[in-house]
VMD Tcl script that draws the C-alpha trace (Angstrom):
set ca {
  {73.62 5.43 18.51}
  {70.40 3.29 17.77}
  {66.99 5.23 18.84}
  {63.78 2.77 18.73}
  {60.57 4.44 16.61}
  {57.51 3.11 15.83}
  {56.78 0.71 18.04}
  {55.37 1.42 21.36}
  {59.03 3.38 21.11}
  {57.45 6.95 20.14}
  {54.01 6.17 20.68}
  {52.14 9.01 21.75}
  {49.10 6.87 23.82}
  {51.53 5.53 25.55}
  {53.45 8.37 26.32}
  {51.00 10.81 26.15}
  {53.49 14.62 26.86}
  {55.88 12.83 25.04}
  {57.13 14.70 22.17}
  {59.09 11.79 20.31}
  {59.37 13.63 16.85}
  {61.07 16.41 18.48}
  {63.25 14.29 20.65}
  {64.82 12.37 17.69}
  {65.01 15.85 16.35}
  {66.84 17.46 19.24}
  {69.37 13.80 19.20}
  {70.21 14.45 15.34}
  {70.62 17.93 15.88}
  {72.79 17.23 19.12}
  {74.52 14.26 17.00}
  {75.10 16.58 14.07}
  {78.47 15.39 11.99}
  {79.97 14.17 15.20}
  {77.92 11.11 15.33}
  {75.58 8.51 13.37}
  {72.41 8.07 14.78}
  {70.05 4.94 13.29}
  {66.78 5.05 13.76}
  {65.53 0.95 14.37}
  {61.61 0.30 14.02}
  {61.76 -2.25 17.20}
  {64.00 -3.45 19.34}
  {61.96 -5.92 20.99}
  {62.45 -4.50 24.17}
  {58.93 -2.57 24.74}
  {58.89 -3.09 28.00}
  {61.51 -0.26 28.52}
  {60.66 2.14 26.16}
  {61.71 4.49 25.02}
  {64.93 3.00 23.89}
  {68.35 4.52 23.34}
  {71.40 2.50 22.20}
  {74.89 3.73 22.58}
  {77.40 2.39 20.54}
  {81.04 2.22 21.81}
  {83.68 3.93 19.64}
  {85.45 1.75 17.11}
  {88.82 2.05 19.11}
  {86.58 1.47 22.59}
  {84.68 -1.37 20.83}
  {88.73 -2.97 20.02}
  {89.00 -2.34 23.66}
  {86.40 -4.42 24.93}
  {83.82 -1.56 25.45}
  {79.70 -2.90 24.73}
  {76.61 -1.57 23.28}
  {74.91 0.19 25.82}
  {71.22 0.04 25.97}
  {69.22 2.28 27.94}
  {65.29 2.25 28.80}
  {62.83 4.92 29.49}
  {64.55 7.92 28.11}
  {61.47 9.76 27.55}
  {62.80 13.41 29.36}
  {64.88 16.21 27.41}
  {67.34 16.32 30.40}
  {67.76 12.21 29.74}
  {68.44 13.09 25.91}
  {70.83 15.97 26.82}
  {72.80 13.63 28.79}
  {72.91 10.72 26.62}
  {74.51 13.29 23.78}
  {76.76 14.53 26.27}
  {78.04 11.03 27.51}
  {78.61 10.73 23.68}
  {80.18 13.37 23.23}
  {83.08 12.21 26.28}
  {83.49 9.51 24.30}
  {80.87 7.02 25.42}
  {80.92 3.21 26.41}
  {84.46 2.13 27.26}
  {85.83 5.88 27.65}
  {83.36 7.82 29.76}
  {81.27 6.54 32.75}
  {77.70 6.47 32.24}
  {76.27 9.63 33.36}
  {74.27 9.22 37.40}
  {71.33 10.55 35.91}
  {71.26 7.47 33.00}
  {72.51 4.66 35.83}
  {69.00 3.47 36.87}
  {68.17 3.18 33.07}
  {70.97 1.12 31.89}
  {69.25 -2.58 30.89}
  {70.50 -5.93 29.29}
  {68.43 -6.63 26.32}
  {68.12 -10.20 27.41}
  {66.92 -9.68 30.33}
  {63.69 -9.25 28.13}
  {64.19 -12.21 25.74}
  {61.10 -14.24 24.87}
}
mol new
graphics top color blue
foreach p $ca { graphics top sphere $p radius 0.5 }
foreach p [lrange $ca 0 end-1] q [lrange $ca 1 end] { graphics top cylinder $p $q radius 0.2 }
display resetview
C-alpha cells in the first residue's frame, strides 16, 4: 500500500483532529511483516485527501486486479478497514469493504 504525507495529505490545518502521525503509525503497525507500506510525498490528488493506495497482490495483479486508490480516509475505523481488506487479500481477491465504497476514486478523474 501507498499512504500520501506531506502534502495537504497529513496536514494538520487542514485536518485539524486529525492525528496523521499516529495513523501511519497504527497502518505500519497493522501492516507489520505481512505487508509493505510506502509512504509517497504527493500524489497529486489533494483534492481527496487523505490518500490510501492499495496495491493488488502480485498473483491478483497477473490476474487483472488494479491499484486501488481511495480518498478521504481520515477516520481510525476507515484505517482499520483498509488493513483488514488487506489482510483478505485485497484488490482482485476481496471486495472492497461498504464502509470504503463511497471513497474509492480514479486518479484521473483529477488530472490537470
Amino acid at each position: 500500500m501507498t499512504v500520501c504525507r506531506d502534502c495537504c495529505c497529513g496536514d494538520a490545518v487542514k485536518h485539524p483532529g486529525v492525528d496523521h502521525d499516529a495513523q501511519l503509525e497504527a497502518i505500519r503497525a497493522a501492516a507489520g511483516e505481512r505487508h509493505r507500506v510506502r509512504v509517497s510525498e504527493c500524489l497529486k490528488v489533494c483534492e481527496r485527501s487523505n490518500v490510501v493506495v492499495v496495491h493488488p497482490a502480485p498473483a491478483a495483479r497477473r490476474g487483472g486486479a488494479r491499484l486501488v486508490y481511495l480518498g478521504d480516509v481520515l477516520e481510525d475505523h476507515q484505517v482499520s478497514a483498509v488493513m483488514d481488506w488487506i489482510d483478505a487479500g485485497g484488490p482482485g481477491v476481496a471486495a472492497v469493504p461498504e464502509v470504503l465504497t463511497g471513497r474509492v476514486f480514479d486518479p484521473a478523474d483529477y488530472a490537470d
